[in-house]
C-alpha positions as CSV (number, residue, x, y, z in Angstrom):
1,X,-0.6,-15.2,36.0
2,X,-0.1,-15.6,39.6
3,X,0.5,-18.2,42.0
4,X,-2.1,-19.4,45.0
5,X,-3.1,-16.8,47.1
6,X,-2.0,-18.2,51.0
7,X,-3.6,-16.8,53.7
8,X,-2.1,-14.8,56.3
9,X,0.8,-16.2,58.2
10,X,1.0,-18.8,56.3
11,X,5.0,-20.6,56.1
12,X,6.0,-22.7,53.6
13,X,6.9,-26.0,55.1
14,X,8.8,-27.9,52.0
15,X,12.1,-27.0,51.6
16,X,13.5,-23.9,49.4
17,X,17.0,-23.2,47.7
18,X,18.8,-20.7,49.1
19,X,21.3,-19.8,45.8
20,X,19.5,-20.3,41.9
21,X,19.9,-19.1,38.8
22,X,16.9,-16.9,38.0
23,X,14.2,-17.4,35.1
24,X,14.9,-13.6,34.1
25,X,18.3,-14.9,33.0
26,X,17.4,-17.3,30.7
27,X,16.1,-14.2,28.6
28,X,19.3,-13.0,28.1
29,X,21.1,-16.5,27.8
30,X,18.8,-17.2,24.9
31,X,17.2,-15.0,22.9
32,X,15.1,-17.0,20.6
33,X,14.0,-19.4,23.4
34,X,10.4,-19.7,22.0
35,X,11.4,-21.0,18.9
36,X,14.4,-22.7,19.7
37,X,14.5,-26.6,20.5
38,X,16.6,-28.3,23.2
39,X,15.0,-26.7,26.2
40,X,13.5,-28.6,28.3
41,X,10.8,-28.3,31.6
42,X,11.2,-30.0,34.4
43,X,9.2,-31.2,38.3
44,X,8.6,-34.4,39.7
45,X,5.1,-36.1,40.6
46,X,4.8,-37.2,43.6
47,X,3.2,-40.9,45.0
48,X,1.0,-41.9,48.1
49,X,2.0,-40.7,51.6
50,X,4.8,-38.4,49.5
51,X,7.3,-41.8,49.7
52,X,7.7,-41.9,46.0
53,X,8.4,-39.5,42.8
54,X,8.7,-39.4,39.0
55,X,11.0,-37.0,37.0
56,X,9.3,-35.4,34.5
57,X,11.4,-33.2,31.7
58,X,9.0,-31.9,28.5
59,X,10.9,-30.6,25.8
60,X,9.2,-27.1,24.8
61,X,8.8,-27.2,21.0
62,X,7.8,-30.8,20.7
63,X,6.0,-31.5,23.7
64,X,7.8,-34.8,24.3
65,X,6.8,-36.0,27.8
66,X,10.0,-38.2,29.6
67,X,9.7,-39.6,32.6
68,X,12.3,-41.2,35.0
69,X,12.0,-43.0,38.1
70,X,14.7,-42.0,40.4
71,X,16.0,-44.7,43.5
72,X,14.4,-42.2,45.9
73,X,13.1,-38.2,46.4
74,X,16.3,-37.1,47.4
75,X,18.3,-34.4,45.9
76,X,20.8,-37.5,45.1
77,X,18.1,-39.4,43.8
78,X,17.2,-36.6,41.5
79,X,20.4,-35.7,40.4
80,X,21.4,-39.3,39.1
81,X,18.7,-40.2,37.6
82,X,18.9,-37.1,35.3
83,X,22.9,-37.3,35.1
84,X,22.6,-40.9,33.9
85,X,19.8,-40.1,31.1
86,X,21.3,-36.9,30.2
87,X,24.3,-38.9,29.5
88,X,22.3,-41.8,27.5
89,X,21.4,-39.0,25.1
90,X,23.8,-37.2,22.4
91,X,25.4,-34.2,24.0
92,X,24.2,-31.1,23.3
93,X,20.5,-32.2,22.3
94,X,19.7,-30.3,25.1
95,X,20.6,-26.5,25.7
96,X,18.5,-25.8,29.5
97,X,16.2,-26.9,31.7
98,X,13.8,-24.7,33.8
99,X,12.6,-26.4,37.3
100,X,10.4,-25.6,40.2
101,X,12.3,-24.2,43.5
102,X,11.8,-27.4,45.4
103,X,14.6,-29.2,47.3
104,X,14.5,-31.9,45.2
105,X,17.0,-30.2,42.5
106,X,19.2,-28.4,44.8
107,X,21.7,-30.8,43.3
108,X,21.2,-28.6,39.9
109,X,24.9,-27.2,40.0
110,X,26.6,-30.9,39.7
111,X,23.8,-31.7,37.0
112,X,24.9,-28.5,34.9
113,X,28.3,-29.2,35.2
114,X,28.2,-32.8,34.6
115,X,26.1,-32.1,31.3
116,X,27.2,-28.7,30.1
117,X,23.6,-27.8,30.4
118,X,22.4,-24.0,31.8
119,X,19.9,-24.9,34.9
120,X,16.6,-21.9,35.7
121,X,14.4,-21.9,38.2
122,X,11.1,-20.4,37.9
123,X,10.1,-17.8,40.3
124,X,8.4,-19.4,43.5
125,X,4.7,-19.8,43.3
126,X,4.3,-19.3,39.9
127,X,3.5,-22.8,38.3
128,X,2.7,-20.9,34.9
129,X,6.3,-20.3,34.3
130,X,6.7,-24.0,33.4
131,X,2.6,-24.4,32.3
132,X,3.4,-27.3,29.5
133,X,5.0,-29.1,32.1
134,X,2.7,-28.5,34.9
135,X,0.1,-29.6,32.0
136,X,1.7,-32.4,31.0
137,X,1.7,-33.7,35.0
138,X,-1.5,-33.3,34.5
139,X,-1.9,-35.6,31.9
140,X,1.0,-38.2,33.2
141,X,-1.8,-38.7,36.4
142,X,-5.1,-39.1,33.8
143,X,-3.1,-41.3,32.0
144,X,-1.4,-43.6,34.5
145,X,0.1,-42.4,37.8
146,X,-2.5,-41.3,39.6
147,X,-2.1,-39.5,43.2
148,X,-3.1,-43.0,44.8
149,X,-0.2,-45.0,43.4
150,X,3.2,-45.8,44.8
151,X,5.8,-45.6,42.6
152,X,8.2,-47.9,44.3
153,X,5.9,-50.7,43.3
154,X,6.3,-49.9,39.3
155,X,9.6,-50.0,37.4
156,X,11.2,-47.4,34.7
157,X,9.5,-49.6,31.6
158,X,5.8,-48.8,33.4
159,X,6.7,-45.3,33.6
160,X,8.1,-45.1,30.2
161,X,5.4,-46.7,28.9
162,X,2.5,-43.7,30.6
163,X,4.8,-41.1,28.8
164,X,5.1,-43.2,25.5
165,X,1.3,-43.5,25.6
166,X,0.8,-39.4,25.6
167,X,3.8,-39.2,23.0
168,X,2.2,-40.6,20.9
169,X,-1.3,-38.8,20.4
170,X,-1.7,-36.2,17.7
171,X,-1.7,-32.5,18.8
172,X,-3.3,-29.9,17.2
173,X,-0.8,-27.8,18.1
174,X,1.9,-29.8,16.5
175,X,0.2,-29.6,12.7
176,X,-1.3,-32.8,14.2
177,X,1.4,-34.4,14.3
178,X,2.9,-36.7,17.4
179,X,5.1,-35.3,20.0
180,X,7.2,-37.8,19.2
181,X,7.7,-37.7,15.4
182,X,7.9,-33.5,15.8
183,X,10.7,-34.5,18.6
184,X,12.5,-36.9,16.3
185,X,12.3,-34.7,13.2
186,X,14.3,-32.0,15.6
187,X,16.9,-34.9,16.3
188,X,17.4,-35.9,12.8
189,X,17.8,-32.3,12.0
190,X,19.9,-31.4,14.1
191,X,22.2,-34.8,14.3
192,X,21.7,-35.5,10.4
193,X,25.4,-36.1,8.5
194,X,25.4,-34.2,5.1
């Protein structure tokens, strides 16, 4: 599937990354990606008059939605909101996470360092690459942060609560079962003492 066609002459005016790691890598890095859980997708939604944003990160296999709100849209911003959640969680719950090319995580090198977590980006103009996150944004605005709203006027627990709400809806294509109790049965799993 292809990106937007733009017509002739048309130059990008939001930033782009110069140096990334590629999406064609992440083949090699992991093999069973498809049916392996830890990795996760990642963008942010944007408020009114482009002041505002909200991190989302969905984890592939479960389709658990999270959603940060960051102090600002900086790189910065972006970069400590994710270092301090990624650090709230146990290590090594999460193996990668594939973004967009936007400015916004140009900061990705200190967040893969920090975390010992490999960093992809998605070819430019190709939303597809990262389609359960694009559709889950999707979702996030139906459900609660619409286009229109500011999201300096709303705290983390509001946020939390939008992606709670769609975490906890039966899916049929999760046995219909929760993206939250498929999520936590990963955890427990994976974290479980014998």
């Amino acid at each position: 599937m292809q990106g937007k066609r733009k017509p002739n002459g048309y130059k990008e005016k939001r930033g782009k990354q110069a140096f990334k790691r590629d999406i064609s890598e992440r083949k090699k890095d992991y093999v069973v990606f498809e049916e392996e859980f830890g990795h996760l997708e990642g963008d942010t939604i944007v408020g009114i008059h482009h002041k505002s944003a909200v991190i989302t990160l969905v984890e592939r296999l479960s389709k658990a939605i999270i959603a940060l709100k960051p102090e600002g849209r900086k790189a910065v911003d972006i970069e400590n909101s994710i270092n301090e959640w990624l650090q709230s969680v146990p290590k090594n719950l999460f193996k990668s996470i594939t973004f967009d090319c936007g400015k916004e995580f140009s900061n990705w090198k200190s967040i893969s360092n920090t975390n010992d977590i490999d960093i992809y980006f998605a070819d430019p103009g190709t939303p597809s690459q990262r389609g359960l996150n694009e559709h889950s944004n999707g979702l996030l605005r139906k459900d609660g942060l619409p286009k229109e709203m500011d999201f300096n006027q709303v705290n983390q627990g509001f946020i939390s609560s939008v992606a709670s709400k769609r975490n906890h809806i039966p899916r049929k294509s999760l046995n219909y079962q929760t993206p939250l109790e498929v999520f936590l049965s990963y955890v427990n799993g994976k974290f479980c003492l014998a």
